[in-house]
C-alpha positions as CSV (number, residue, x, y, z in Angstrom):
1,X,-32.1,-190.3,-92.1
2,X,-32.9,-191.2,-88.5
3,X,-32.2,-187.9,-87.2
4,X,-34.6,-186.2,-90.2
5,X,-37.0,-188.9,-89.0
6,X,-37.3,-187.4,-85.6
7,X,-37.6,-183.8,-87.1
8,X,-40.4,-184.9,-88.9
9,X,-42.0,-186.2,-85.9
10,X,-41.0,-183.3,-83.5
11,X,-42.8,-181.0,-85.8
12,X,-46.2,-182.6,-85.1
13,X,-45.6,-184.1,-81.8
14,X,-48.1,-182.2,-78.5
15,X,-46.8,-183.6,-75.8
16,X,-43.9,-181.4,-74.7
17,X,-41.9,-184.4,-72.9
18,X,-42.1,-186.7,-76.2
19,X,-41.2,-183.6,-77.7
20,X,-38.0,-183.3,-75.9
21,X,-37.2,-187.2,-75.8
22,X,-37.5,-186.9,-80.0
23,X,-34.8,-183.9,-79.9
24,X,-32.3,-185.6,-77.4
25,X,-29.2,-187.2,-78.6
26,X,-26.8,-188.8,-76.1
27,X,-23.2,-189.8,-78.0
28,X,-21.4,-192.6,-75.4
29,X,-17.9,-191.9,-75.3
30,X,-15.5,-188.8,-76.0
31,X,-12.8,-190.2,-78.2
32,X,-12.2,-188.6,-81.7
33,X,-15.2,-190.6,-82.9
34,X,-17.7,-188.9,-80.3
35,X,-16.4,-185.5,-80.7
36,X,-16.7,-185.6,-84.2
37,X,-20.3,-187.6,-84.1
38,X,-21.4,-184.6,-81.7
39,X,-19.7,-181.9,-83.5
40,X,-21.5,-182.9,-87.2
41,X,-24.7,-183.6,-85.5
42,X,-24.6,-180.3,-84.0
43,X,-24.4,-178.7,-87.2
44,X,-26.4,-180.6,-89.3
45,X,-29.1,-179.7,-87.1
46,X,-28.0,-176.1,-86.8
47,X,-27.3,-174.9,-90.2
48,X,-29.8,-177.3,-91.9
49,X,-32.8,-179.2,-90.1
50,X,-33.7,-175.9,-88.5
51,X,-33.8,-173.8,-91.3
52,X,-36.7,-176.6,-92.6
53,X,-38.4,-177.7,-89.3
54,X,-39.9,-174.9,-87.1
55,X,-39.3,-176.4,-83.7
56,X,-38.2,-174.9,-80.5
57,X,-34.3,-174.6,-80.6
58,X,-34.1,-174.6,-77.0
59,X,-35.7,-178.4,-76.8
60,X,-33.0,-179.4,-78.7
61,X,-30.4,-181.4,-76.4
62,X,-26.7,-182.7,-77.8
63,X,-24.9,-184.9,-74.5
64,X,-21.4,-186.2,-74.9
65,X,-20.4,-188.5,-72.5
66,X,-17.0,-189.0,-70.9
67,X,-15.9,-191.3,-68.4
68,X,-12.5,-189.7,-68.1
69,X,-12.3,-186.3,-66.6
70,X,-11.8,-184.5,-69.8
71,X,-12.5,-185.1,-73.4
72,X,-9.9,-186.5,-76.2
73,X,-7.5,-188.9,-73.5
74,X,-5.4,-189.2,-76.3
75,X,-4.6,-185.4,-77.4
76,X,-2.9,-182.9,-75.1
77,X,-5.0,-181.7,-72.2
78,X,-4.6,-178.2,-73.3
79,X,-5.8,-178.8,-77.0
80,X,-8.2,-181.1,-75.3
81,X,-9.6,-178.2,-73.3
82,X,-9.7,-176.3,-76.1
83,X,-11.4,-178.3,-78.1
84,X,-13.9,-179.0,-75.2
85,X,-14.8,-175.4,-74.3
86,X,-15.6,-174.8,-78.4
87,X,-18.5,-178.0,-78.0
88,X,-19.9,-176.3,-75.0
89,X,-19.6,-172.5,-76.5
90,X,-22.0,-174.5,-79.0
91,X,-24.7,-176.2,-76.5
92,X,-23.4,-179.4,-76.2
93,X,-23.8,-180.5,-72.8
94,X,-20.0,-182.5,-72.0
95,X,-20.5,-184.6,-68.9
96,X,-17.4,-185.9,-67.5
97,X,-16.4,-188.8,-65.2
98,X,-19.6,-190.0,-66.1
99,X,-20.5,-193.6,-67.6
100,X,-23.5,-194.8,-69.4
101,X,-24.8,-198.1,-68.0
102,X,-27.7,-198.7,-69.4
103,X,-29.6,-197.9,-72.6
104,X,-32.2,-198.8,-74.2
105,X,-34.7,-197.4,-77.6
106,X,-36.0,-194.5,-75.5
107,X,-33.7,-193.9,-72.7
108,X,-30.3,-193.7,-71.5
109,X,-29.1,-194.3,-67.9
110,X,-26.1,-192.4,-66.5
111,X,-24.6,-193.8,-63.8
112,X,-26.9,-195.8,-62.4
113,X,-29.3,-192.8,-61.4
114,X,-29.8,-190.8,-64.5
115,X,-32.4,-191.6,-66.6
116,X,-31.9,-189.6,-69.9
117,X,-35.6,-189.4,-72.3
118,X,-33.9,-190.2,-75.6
119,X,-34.6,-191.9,-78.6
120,X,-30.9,-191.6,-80.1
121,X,-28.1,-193.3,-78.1
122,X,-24.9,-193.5,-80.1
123,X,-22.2,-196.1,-79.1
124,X,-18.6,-194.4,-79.7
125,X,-17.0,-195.7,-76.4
126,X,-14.6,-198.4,-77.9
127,X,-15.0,-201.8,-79.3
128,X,-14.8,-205.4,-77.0
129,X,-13.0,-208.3,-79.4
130,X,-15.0,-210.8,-80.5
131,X,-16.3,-213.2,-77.9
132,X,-14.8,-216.3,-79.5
133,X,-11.4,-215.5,-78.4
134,X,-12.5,-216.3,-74.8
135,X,-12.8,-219.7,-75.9
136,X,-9.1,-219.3,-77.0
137,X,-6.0,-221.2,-74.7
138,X,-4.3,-218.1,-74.9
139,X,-3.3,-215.2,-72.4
140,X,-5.8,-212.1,-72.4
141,X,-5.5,-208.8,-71.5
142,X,-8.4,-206.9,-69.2
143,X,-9.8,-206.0,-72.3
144,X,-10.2,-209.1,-73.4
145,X,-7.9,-209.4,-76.3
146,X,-4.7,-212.0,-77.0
147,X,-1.7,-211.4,-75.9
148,X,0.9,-211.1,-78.6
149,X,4.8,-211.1,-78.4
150,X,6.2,-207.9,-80.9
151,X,5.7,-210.3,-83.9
152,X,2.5,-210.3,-83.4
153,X,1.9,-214.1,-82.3
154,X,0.5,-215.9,-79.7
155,X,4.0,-217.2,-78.2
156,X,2.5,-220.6,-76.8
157,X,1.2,-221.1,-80.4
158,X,3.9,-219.2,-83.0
159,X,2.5,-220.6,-86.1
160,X,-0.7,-218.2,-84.8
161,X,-1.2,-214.2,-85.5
162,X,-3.3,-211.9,-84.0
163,X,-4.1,-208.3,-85.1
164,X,-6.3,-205.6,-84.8
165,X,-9.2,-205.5,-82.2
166,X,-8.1,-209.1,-81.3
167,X,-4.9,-208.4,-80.5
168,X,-2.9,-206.9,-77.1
169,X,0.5,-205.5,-78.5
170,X,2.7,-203.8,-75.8
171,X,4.5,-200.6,-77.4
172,X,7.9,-201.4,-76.0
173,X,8.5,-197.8,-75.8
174,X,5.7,-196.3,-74.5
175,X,5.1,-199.3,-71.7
176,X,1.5,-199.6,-72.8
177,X,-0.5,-201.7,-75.7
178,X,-1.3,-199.9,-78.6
179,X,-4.4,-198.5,-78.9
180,X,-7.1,-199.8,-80.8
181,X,-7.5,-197.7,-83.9
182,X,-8.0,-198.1,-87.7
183,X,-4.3,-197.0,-88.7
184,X,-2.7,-199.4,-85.9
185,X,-4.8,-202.7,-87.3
186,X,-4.1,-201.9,-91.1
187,X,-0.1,-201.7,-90.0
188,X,-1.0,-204.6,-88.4
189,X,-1.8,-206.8,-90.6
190,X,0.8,-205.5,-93.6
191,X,3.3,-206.5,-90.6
192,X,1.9,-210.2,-90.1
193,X,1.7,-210.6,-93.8
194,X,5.3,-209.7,-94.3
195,X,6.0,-212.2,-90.9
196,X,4.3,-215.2,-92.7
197,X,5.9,-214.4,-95.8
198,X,9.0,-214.1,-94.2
199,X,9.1,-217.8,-92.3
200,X,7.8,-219.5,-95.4
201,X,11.3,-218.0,-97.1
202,X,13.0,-218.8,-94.3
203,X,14.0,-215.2,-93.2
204,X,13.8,-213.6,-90.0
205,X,10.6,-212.2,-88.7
206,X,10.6,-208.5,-88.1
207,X,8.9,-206.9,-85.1
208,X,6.0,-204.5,-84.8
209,X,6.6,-200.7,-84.4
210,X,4.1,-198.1,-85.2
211,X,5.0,-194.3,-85.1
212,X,2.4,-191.4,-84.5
213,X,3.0,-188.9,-86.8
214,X,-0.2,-187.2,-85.5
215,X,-3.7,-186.8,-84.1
216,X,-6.4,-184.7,-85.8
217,X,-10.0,-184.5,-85.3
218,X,-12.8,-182.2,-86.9
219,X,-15.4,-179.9,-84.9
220,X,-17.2,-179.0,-87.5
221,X,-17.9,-175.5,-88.6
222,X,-14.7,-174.9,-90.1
223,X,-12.0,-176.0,-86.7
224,X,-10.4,-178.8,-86.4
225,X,-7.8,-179.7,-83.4
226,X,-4.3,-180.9,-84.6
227,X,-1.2,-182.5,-83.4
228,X,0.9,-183.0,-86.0
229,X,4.9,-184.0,-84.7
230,X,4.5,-182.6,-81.7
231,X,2.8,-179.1,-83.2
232,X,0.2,-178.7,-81.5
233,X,-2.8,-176.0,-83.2
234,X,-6.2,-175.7,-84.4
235,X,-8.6,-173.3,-86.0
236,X,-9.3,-172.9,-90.2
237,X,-5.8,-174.1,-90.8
238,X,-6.6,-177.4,-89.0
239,X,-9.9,-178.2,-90.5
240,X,-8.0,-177.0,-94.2
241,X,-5.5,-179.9,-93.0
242,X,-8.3,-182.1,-91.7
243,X,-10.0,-182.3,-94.9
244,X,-6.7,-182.8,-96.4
245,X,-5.3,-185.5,-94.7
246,X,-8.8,-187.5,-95.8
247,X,-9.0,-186.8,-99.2
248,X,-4.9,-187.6,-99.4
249,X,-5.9,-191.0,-97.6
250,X,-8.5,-191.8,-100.8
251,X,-7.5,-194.5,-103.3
252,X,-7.3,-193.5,-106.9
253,X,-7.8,-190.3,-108.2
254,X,-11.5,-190.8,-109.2
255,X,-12.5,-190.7,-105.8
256,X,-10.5,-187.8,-104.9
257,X,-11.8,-185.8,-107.7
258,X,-15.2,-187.0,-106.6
259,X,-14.7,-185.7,-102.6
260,X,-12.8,-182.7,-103.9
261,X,-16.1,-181.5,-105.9
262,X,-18.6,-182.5,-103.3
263,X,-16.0,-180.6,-101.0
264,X,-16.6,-177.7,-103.3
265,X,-20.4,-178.2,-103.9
266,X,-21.6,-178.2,-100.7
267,X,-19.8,-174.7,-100.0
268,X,-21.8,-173.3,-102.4
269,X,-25.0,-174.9,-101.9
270,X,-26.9,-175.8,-98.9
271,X,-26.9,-179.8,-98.2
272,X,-29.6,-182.2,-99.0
273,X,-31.8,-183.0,-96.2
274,X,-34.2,-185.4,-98.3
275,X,-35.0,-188.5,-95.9
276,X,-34.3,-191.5,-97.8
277,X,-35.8,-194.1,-96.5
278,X,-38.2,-194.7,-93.7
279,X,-38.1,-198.1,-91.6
280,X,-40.4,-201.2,-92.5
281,X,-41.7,-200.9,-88.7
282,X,-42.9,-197.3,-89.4
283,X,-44.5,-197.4,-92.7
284,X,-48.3,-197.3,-92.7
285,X,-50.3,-195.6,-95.5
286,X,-49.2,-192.6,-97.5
287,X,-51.5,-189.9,-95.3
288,X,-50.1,-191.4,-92.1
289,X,-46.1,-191.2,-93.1
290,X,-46.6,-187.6,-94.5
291,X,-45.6,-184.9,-92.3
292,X,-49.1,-182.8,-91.9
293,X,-46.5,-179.7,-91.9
294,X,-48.8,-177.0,-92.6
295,X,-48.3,-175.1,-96.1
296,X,-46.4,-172.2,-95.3
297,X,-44.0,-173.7,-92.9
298,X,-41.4,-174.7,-95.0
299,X,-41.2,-177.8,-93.8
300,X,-40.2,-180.7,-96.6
301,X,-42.2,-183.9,-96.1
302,X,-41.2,-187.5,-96.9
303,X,-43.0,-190.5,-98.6
């Protein structure tokens, strides 16, 4: 909806440089989440928003941001590359060893000297836990979050768990805390559950492991990157395996049904770009939140 928004105002807009701040989109941080936020904005706005909205293509301006020297830190560096060289066969501008420190509704600031027009700024850089653990008698991490022992309590306070964002829990293997990700919390907590369960029987607490079967992430436009056991490809197959590994991760078989058919639908038929709803700070009377999109632009219009 916000990016439509914009669309709708670009169309209208005379002044070049408020032009250009409307179409810039700067995504913090080039994890999985980033690449993928950049990758399906790219082609929304590609294969749908300019079909609609006759604006200049070449004011149109995708940045993801990296503070690393290379994208995906967590995937091999040559699917990484790979992966990286496809965003920027696309347009998006990949700026690396760079950090964002400072942001606000219409700019962006890039290390302390760049001032980037924009009025989209997406956060995908990580998460901080919550602030009330610093209030906490318990050992931190740099990042802020509890250490834990492999059972995943605080060890000055055993009858205490931690898990998820919260937590720091050192992968004895690899010599370095688990990263903070979705699959890692969820195993998290099933493990603490089965801990607490286990002192209140009196049995022995069992430690923490978590095993990578494999990263994936989508790039849109039919590619997806994959390393699955130690394979390591990408192309159709991966974004057939992509979509796969999501619907597989659905609970019941309503919803899979559901995703399969939208899956299906929206091969078929271009996707619906109605703007839903338009912000209480913008609304004003009907003439004023129509697009004035002439006639025979082919513009759609919201209300």
């Amino acid at each position: 909806n916000h990016v439509i928004r914009l669309f709708e105002q670009a169309v209208v807009e005379s002044d070049p440089i408020r032009r250009r701040q409307l179409l810039t989109f700067v995504v913090a941080g080039a994890g999985p989440c980033g690449v993928e936020l950049a990758a399906e904005l790219h082609h929304l706005i590609r294969t749908a928003l300019l079909k609609y909205y006759p604006v200049d293509p070449s004011e149109i301006r995708i940045l993801l941001v990296s503070k690393g020297d290379r994208i995906l830190p967590d995937f091999g560096r040559k699917l990484a590359e790979t992966g990286q060289k496809e965003l920027m066969k696309r347009g998006i501008d990949v700026r690396l060893n760079t950090r964002v420190t400072g942001a606000s509704g219409e700019h962006v600031e890039l290390n302390d000297q760049e001032i980037i027009p924009t009025r989209t700024p997406i956060w995908a850089a990580g998460v901080t836990p919550n602030p009330i653990l610093a209030l906490l008698p318990a050992p931190k991490s740099k990042q802020g979050g509890i250490v834990v022992d492999e059972f995943l309590k605080i060890p000055e306070f055993p009858e205490v768990y931690v898990i998820g964002d919260g937590a720091s829990v050192l992968d004895r293997r690899q010599g370095r805390p688990y990263p903070a990700l979705a699959p890692v919390a969820i195993r998290q907590g099933i493990r603490a559950a089965g801990n607490i369960m286990n002192t209140l029987q009196g049995r022995v607490r069992e430690p923490f492991r978590f095993d990578f079967t494999g990263s994936i992430v989508g790039l849109g436009c039919g590619m997806a990157l994959v390393n699955l056991l130690g394979i390591k490809f990408h192309g159709r197959l991966g974004w057939w395996l992509y979509r796969m590994a999501y619907l597989q991760r659905l609970v019941s078989f309503r919803n899979k049904a559901s995703l399969a058919l939208t899956l299906a639908l929206n091969a078929i038929f271009d996707r619906d770009i109605s703007c839903e709803t338009w912000p209480e700070s913008d609304r004003g009377t009907d003439s004023e939140r129509v697009s004035p999109a002439l006639p025979n632009s082919g513009s759609p219009v919201t209300s």
